[in-house]
Every structure is written in structure tokens, then in C-alpha cells.
C-alpha positions in Angstrom: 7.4 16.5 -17.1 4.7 13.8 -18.1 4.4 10.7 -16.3 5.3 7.2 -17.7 1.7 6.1 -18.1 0.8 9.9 -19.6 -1.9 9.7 -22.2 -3.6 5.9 -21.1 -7.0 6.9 -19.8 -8.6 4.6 -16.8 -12.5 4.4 -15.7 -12.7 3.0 -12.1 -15.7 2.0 -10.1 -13.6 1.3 -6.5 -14.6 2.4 -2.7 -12.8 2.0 0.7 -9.0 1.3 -0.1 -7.3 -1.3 -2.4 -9.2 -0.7 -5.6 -8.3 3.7 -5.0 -5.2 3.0 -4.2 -4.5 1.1 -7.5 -5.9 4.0 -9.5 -4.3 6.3 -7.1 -0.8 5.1 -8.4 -1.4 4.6 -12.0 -2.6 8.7 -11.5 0.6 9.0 -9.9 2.5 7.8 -13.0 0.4 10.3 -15.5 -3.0 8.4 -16.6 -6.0 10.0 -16.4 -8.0 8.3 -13.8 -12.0 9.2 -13.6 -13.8 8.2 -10.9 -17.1 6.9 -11.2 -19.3 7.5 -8.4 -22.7 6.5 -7.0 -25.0 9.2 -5.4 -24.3 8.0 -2.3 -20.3 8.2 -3.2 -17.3 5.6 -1.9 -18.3 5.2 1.5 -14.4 6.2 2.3 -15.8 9.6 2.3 -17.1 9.3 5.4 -14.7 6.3 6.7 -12.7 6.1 10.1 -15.8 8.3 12.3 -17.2 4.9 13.4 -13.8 4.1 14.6 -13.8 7.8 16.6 -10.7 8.4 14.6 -10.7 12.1 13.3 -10.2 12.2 9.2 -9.5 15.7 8.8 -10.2 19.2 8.7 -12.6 21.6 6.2 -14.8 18.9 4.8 -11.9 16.8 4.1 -11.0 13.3 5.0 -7.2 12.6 5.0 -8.1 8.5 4.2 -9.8 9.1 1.0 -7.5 12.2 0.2 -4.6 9.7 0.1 -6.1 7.3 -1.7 -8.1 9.3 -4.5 -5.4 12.0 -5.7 -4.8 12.4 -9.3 -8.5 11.8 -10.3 -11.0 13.3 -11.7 -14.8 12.6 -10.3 -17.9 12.2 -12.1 -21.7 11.0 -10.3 -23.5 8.6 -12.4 -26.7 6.6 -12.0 -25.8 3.3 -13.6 -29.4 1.9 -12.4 -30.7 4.2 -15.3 -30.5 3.3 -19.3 -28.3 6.6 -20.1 -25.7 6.3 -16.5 -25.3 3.4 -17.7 -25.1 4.8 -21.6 -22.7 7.2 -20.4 -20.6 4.9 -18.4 -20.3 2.6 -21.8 -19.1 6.3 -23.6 -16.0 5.9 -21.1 -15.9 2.3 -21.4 -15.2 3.3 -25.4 -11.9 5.7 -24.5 -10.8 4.1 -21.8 -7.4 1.9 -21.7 -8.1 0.0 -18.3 -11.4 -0.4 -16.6 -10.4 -1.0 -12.9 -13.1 -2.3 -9.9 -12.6 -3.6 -6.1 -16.2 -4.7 -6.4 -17.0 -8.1 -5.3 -16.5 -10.8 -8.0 -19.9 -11.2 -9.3 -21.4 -7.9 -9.0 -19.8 -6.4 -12.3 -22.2 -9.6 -14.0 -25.2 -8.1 -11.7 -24.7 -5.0 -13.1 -23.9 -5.9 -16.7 -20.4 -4.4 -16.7 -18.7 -7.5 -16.8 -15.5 -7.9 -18.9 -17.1 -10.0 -21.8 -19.6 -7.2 -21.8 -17.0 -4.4 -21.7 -14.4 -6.5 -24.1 -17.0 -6.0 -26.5 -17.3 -2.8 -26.8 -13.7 -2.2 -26.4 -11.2 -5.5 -27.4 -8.4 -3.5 -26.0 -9.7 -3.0 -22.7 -7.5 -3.7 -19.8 -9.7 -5.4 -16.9 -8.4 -5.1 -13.8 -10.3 -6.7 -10.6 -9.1 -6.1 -7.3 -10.7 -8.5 -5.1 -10.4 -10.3 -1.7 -9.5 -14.2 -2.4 -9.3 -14.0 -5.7 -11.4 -14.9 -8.9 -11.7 -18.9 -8.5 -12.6 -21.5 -5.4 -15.3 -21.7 -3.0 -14.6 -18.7 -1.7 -14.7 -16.3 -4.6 -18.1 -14.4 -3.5 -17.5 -13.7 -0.1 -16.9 -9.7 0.9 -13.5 -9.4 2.4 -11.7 -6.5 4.3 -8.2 -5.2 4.9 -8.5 -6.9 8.6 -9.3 -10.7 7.2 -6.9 -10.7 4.4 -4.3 -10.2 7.0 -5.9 -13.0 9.2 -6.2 -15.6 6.1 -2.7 -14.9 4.1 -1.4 -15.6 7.8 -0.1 -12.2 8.4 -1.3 -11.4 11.6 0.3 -15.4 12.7 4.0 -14.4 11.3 4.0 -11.2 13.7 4.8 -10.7 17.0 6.3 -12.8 19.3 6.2 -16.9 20.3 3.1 -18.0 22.0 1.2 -14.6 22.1 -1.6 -13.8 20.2 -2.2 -12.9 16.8 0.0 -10.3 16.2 -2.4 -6.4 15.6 -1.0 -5.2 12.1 -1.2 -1.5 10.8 -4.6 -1.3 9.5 -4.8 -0.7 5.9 -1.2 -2.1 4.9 -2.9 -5.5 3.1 -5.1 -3.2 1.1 -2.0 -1.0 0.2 -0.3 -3.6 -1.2 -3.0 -4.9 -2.7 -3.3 -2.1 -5.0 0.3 -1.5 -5.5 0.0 -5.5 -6.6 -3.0 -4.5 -8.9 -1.7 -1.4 -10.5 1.8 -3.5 -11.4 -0.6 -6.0 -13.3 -1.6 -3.4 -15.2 1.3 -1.7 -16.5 2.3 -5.3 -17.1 -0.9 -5.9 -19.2 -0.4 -2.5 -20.9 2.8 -3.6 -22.1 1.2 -6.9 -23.4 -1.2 -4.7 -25.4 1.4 -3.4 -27.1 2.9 -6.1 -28.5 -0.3 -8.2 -29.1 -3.1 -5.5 -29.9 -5.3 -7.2 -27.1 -6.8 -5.7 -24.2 -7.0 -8.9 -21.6 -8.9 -9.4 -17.7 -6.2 -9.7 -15.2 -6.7 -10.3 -11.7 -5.7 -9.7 -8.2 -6.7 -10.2 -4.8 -5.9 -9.2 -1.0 -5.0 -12.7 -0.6 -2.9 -13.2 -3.3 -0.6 -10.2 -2.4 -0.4 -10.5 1.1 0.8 -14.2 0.2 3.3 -12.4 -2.1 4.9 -10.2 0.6 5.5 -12.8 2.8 7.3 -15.0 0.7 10.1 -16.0 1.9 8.5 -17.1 5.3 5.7 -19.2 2.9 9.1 -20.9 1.2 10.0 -22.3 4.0 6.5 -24.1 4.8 6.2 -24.8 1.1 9.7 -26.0 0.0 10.6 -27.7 3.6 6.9 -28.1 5.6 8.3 -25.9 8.2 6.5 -23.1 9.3 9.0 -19.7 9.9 9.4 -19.2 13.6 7.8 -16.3 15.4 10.4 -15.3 18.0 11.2 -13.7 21.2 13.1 -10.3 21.3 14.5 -11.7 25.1 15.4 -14.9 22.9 16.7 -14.2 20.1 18.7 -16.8 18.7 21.3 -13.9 17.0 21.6 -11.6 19.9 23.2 -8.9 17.2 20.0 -9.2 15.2 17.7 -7.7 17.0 16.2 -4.6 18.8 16.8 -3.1 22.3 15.4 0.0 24.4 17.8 2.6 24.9 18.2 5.2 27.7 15.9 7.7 25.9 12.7 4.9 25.9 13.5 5.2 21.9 14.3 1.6 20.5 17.0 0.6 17.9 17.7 -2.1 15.9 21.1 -3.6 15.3 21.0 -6.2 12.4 24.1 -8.6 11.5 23.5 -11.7 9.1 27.6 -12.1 9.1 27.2 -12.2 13.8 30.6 -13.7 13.3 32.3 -12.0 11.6 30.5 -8.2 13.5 30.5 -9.9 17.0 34.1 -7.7 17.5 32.8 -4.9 15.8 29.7 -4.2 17.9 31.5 -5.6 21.0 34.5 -2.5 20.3 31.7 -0.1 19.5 29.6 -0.5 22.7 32.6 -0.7 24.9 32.2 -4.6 26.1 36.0 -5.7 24.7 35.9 -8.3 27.4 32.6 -10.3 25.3 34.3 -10.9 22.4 36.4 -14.0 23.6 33.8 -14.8 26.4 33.6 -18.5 26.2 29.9 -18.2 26.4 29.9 -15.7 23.4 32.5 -16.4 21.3 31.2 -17.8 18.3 27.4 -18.4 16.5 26.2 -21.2 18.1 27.2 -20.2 21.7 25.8 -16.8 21.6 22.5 -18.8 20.5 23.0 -21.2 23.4 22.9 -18.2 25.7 21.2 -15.9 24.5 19.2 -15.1 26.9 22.1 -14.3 29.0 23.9 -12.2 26.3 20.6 -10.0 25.3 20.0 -9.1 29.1 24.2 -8.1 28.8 23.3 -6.0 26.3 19.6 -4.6 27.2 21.7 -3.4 30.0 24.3 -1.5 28.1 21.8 -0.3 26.1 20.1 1.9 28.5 23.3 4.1 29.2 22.9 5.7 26.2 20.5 7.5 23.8 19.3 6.3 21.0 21.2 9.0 19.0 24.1 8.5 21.0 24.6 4.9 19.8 23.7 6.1 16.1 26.5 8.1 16.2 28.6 5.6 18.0 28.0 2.7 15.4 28.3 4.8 12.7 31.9 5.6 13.5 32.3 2.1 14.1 30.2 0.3 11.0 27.6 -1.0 13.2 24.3 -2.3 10.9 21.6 0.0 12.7 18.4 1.8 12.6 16.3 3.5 14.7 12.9 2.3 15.1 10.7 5.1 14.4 7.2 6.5 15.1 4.9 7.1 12.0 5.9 11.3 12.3 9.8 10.4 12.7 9.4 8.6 9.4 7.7 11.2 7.5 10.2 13.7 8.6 13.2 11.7 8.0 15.6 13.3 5.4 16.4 10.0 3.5 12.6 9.1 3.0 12.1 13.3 1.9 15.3 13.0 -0.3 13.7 10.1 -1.8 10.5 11.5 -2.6 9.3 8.4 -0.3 7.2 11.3 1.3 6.6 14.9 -0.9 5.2 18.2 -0.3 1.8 19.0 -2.3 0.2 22.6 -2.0 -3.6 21.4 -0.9 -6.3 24.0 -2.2 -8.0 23.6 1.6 -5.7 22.7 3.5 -2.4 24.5 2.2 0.9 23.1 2.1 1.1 19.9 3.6 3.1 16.4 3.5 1.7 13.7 1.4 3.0 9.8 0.8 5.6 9.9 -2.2 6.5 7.4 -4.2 8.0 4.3 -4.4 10.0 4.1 -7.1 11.6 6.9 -9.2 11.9 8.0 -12.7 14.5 10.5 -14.1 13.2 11.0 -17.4 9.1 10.4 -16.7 8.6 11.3 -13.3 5.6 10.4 -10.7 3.6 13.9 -9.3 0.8 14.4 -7.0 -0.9 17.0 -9.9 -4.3 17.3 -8.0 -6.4 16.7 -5.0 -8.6 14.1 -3.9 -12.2 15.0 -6.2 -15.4 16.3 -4.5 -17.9 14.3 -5.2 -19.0 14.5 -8.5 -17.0 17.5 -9.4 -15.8 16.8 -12.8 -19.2 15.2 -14.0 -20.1 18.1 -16.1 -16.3 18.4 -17.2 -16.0 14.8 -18.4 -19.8 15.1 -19.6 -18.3 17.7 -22.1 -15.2 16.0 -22.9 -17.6 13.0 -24.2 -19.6 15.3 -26.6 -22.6 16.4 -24.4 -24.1 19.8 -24.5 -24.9 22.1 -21.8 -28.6 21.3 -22.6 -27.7 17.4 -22.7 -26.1 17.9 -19.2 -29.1 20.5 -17.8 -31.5 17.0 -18.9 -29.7 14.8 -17.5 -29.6 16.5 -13.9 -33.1 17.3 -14.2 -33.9 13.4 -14.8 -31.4 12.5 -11.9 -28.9 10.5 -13.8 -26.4 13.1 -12.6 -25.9 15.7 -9.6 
């Protein structure tokens, strides 16, 4: 079954993360996403060894596998008149153009949109960048790691007066593209109505902002920054996490604490807390929390953590487990979702890959392909544009290909 975005056809010039993972997506959906490479290739190709992280197995590296399926790859030299000639060929089909290069280096190269608009009016520009297009900052290089510091991520995790809180490397740049790949759907849809290709852009910054916006409400609308928190403080005692006899943690999360303070009092056997005149209502289990969360840690630890799953769910407890990234990818409501899906890898065989996050019942999201070689479609798309063989054998022997 084809995709939602089956037949729009998107050139990208992106490396490391938030830029692939934007094309990544809109492959997911059914567009045709070529890649356009340097010789050198996206430096994720080799990413994560000068961490001492291993990437994979066979030749293959798991962080640009994830963020390059459902595209095709083709090498070109845009320093030379006809990479750059053949680039503009693409430019010509293409519905979106999408780049994570800095701001000004699409200018330096002369692939900018009023260049590219030109040759195509209804061209969707999408630029993925760091801090967006305007202010002083506009030109500076950014990374996954300082988005997270400047949207004041890394200050609205973990707890009161520690450090910055160490985030998941990577998540600012996932969202990031998921951010970029919903402008452009949303641009595509303009197009239709209006005729008009159009530059949109996005930013690290800008989405990171955007996933955090309820705590940025509240230092917007009332100058008050969201607190950061102390598990052994917690000013809702019944929202909130605890270790359980196992080491695993759960969490146990109650918005109404009034109106569940019986419920999860009956389910973990303390009756006796539930008219405690230092627990009895919202404000006093605040006042003492500290008290009541040391109560409960205790409790906690006579049990496992799937012991108390099945407890509250007899008794209508709000829980979760807190799980570890292989729990999660293993979890039968994220496969029955298609949150996480099997894909049958040419090298590496059948193995699990990150689903998707939404779901269509007439045009569904697939993984259809790999991640590309390097330059392995080049003569394919070469061919699809109108080159001949002997075009193609010239242009390898005058290095404007591999």
C-alpha cells in the first residue's frame, strides 16, 4: 500500500542527524528521498567511534542506518560545473529540497532558495538549522548537545539544585527533524491550494522550545520558571516514582491525589494512611511529604515491580514501569503499535527497527529499504535523469562521480 506522501520526490543535502531524520520520515510516508552526497559522504557514516561507542556490524553503522532508510544515494561533485549541472536536473523534479547545512552555506555554494526557486517556483525549501534563520546568532554551527543546553532542556531535568540534568543524546535532533518534516507536509498542502512552492524553516532551537511548552508558559504567561523537583520531595507523593524490591522502578501518577489517595492506599495494603491526619487531604500530604514518600519507598521494596503492576491493575492504580531502552523495544503495546517494527536487513537479517509515530489505515508508513551505500544509486538516478551509459562512464572518468 503506498504511502501518504507517495509520488512527491525530495533532493536532500543533510549529514549527522536532524536534517536525515527529516528525510528519513518523509521516506517513511512514501516520497522518494535521494541523497546527495560528497565524496567524502555524511560524516554519520563513520559517527559514534570517537565516542568508543560500537555502531554496528558488516560495514554497517546502526546511527546512520536509522536515520537514512527509505533513500536512495547518489555521489556528486557540486565543486564542478556538471555536479553541480546535475544537481540542478534534480532541483527540476524535485517537490522539496531539504538541507541541515549551516544558514549561509547554501548562498556559498549557490544553491540557495532564490537560486533554486528559480529554476523551480514550486519548490519546497526546507532548512533545518540550529537557532534558526534570523538574529545574531544565525551563522554559528550548533549540535544536538547545545540545543539542549540553550532551549533550557538540560535546566528543566533532573532534580533541585544538581547540575544540569545529562539528556539522551540525539533526542533534540530527533525532534528537530520530526518538527522539520511536519513543515513540510504542511507547505505541501499550501502548494496545493496556492500553486507556490515557498522556504520554510526550522531549527534545533525552535523545536526543543516547542516540546517544552508548557514549562516555557509558565515563565512566559506568569514569569515563573517551572520547578525542577526532588523525587524524596515531591510535593504529590502519588505522583511520582519509587524503587521496588526487584531494583526496577515504577511510576505511579495521580493528578486527581484526592480523589486516588484511597485507591492506592487500599491497593498497597496501608488502609490505616488514608485518614492519617498527616495525610488526609492535598495540602497535608504536601506538607509532609517527605515523611509520606519514605512510608511509601518502604512499602515499595516488599514487592516487585511486576508484582505491584498486577496489584494496581486490579485496583485502578495510574502506573508504569519505568523501563530500560531493550524493555521498551520489546514491549507489546509499542510492537502493536508499530512504535517499533520488524524490517528484513539485506546484511544484517531480520532485525527491529524504530516504527512510526503515528498511523495510517488507508496510506500506511513502511521501512521499504535500507540505509544507501555510499553512492549506490548514482548511476540509477543518473539514468532516471536521461544520461547514457557513455554520459555516466565520462562523468566517472572526470571525477564528478564515483
Amino acid at each position: 500500500m503506498a504511502g501518504p506522501l507517495d509520488g512527491i520526490r525530495v533532493v536532500e543535502i543533510t549529514m549527522f542527524q536532524q536534517g536525515p531524520v527529516a528525510g528519513m520520515r518523509l521516506g517513511d510516508l512514501g516520497a522518494n528521498v535521494i541523497k546527495v552526497e560528497p565524496k567524502t559522504g555524511d560524516p554519520a557514516r563513520g559517527f559514534m567511534r570517537i565516542i568508543g561507542v560500537e555502531t554496528g556490524i558488516k560495514g554497517r553503522n546502526y546511527y546512520f542506518e536509522s536515520n537514512n532508510r527509505n533513500k536512495r544515494s547518489i555521489v556528486l561533485d557540486l565543486r564542478t560545473e556538471k555536479g553541480k549541472g546535475i544537481f540542478l536536473e534534480l532541483i527540476k523534479q524535485a517537490d522539496v529540497f531539504l538541507t541541515n547545512m549551516s544558514i549561509d552555506a547554501p548562498k556559498r555554494m549557490g544553491i540557495d532558495y532564490q537560486t533554486l526557486s528559480a529554476i523551480n517556483p514550486r519548490l519546497i525549501y526546507a532548512h533545518a538549522s540550529g537557532w534558526g534563520r534570523e538574529g545574531p546568532d544565525a551563522n554559528e554551527l550548533s549540535f544536538d548537545y547545545t540545543g539542549l543546553g540553550r532551549a533550557g532542556t538540560m535546566m528543566m531535568c533532573g532534580e533541585l539544585d544538581e547540575p544540569p540534568g545529562q539528556l539522551v543524546p540525539g533526542m533534540g535532533d530527533e525532534v528537530g527533524g520530526l518538527m522539520c518534516a511536519w513543515g513540510i507536509t504542511a507547505a505541501l498542502y499550501a502548494r496545493e491550494k496556492t500553486g507556490k512552492g515557498q522556504l520554510i524553516d526550522s531549527s534545533l532551537l525552535g523545536s526543543l522550545i516547542a516540546l517544552e511548552g508548557v514549562n516555557f508558559a509558565s515563565s512566559a504567561i506568569i514569569g515563573q520558571d517551572f520547578p525542577r523537583r526532588q523525587r524524596k520531595t515531591a510535593g504529590n507523593p502519588i505522583y511520582n516514582h519509587y524503587k521496588c524490591k526487584d531494583d526496577k522502578w515504577i511510576i505511579i501518577a495521580h493528578l486527581q491525589p484526592d480523589r486516588y489517595w484511597p485507591t492506592v492506599c487500599k491497593a498497597m495494603g496501608l488502609e490505616e494512611l488514608e485518614h492519617d491526619p498527616r495525610f488526609d487531604d492535598l495540602e497535608k500530604r504536601r506538607d509532609n511529604a517527605t515523611e509520606l514518600i519514605a512510608i511509601l519507598d518502604k512499602r515499595f521494596t516488599t514487592k516487585t515491580r511486576d508484582e505491584w503492576i498486577r496489584i494496581f491493575k486490579q485496583h485502578g492504580v495510574i502506573h508504569t514501569p519505568i523501563q530500560t531502552p531493550s524493555e521498551v523495544i520489546n514491549d507489546p503495546q509499542v510492537l502493536a503499535n508499530n512504535y517499533v517494527v520488524w524490517f528484513d536487513h539485506p546484511v544484517w537479517g531480520r532485525i527491529k527497527m524504530l516504527g512510526f509515530p503515528w498511523t495510517f489505515h488507508e496510506t500506511q508508513a513502511s521501512v521499504r529499504q535500507e540505509a544507501p551505500e555510499h553512492g549506490q544509486h548514482t548511476e540509477e538516478i543518473l539514468l532516471e535523469l536521461g544520461y547514457s551509459w557513455d554520459d555516466i562512464a565520462k562523468l566517472k572518468e572526470e571525477e564528478v562521480i564515483i
